[in-house]
C-alpha positions in Angstrom: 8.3 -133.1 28.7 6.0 -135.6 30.8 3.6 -134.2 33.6 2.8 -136.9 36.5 -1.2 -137.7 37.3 -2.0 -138.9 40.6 -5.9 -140.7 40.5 -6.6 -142.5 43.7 -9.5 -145.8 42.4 -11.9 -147.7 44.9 -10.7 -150.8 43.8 -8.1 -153.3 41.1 -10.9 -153.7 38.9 -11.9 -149.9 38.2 -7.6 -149.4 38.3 -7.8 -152.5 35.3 -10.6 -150.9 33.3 -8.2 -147.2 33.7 -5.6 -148.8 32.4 -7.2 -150.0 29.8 -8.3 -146.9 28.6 -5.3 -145.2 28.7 -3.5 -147.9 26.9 -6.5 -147.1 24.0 -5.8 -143.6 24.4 -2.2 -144.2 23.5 -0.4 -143.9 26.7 2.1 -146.8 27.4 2.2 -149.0 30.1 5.6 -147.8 31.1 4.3 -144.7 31.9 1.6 -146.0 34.1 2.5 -147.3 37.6 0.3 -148.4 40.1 0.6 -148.7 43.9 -1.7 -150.1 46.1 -1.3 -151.9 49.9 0.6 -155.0 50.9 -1.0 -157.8 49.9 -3.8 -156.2 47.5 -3.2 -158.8 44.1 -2.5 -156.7 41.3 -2.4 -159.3 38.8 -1.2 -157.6 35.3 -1.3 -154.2 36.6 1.9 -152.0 35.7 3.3 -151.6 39.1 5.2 -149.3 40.5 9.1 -149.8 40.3 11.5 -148.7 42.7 12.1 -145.0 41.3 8.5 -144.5 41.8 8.0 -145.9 45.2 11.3 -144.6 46.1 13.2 -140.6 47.1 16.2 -142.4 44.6 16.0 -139.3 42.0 15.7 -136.7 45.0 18.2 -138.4 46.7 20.5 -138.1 43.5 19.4 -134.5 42.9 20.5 -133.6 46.3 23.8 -135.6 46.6 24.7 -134.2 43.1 24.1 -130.5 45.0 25.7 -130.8 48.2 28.6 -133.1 46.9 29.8 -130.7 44.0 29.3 -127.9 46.2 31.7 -129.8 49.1 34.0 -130.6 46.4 34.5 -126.7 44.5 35.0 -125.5 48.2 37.4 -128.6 48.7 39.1 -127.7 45.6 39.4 -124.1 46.6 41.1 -125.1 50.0 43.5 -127.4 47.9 44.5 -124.5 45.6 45.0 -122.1 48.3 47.1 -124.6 51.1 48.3 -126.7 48.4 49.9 -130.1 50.0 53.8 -130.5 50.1 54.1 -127.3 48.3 53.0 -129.1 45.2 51.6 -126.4 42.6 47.8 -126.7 42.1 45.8 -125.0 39.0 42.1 -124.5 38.5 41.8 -127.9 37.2 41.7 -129.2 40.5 38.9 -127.1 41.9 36.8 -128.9 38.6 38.6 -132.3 39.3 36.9 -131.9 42.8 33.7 -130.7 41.9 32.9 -133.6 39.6 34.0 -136.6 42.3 32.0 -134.5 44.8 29.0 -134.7 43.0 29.7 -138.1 41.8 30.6 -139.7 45.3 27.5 -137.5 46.4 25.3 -138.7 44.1 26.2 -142.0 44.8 25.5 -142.3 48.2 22.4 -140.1 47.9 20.6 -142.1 45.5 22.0 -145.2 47.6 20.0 -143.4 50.7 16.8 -142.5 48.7 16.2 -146.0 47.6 15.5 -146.5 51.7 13.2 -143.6 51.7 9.5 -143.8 50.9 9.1 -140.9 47.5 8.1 -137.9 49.3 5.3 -137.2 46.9 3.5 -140.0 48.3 2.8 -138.9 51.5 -0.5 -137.5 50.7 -2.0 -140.7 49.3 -0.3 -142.5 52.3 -3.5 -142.8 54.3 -5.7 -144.0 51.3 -3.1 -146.7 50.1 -3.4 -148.0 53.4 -7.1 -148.3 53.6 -7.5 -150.2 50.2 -7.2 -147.8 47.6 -5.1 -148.0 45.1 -3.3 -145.2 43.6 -2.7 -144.7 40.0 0.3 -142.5 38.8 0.1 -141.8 34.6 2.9 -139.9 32.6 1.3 -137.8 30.0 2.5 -135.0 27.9 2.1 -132.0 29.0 -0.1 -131.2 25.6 -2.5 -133.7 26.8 -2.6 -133.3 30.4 -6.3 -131.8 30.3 -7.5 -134.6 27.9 -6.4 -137.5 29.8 -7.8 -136.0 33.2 -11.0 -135.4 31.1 -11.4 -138.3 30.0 -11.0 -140.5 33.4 -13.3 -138.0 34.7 -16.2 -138.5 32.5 -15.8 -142.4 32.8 -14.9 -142.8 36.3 -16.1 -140.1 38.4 -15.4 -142.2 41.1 -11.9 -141.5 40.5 -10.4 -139.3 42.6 -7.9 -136.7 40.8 -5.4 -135.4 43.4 -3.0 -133.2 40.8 -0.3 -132.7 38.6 3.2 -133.0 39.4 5.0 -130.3 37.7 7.7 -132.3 36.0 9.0 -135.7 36.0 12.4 -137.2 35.2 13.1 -138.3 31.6 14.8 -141.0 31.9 12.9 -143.4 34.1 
């Protein structure tokens, strides 16, 4: 299990000399991602992807939800008015489910990828006036270490928490 860290930097060179530190502490550059404003030259800088930048997994979470909820209740109605008197069993309220939370999740994730991620809001601001924000994976063991050691070399970074849990597959 992966914790997300959020650091806001002054500028591309302090987010460079970050990164290389956490690629010396063991931390690959897949599970850094940097944002900063349009037009701000990253050069090598891992940047952020569009399941970063992006409400895709929310968007998924929530279509996978709503859409399997819509589909049990679907199936339910199917069972009990069953069309053209054909006979129904419980395999259609499943049947249901799973292409509602499919169809949901589809069109969901489809919507999130339009949507700026949510959790970015609060660094909205400080993107915008020339900082760049760093996001690092870490494992939970090794939260406090990481976010030690950035401290104690870059107090200039700004720490602005933990997210609780990220995805494991991006």
């Amino acid at each position: 299990m992966r914790r997300r860290l959020y650091f806001l930097l002054p500028s591309v060179a302090r987010a460079r000399q970050v990164v290389d530190e956490l690629l010396l502490a063991r931390i690959d550059d897949h599970h850094i991602h940097v944002l900063a404003k349009e037009g701000i030259p990253l050069g090598d800088l891992p940047r952020a992807n569009l399941l970063q930048r992006s409400d895709f997994i929310h968007g998924i979470e929530m279509g996978l939800g709503v859409g399997g909820a819509t589909g049990v209740l679907a199936g339910l109605i199917a069972v009990a008015f069953p069309p053209g008197g054909i006979t129904l069993g419980g395999w259609t309220v499943l049947a249901c489910a799973l292409a509602g939370a499919l169809i949901g999740a589809w069109v969901s994730g489809m919507i999130g990828t339009d949507v700026p991620n949510s959790q970015l809001k609060a660094f909205q601001n400080a993107v915008e006036q020339g900082h760049i924000l760093m996001m690092v994976d870490v494992p939970k063991n090794r939260v406090e270490e990481i976010t030690n050691m950035i401290r104690r070399h870059h107090p200039e970074a700004d720490m602005h928490g933990i997210e609780p849990t990220i995805p494991a597959f991006p």
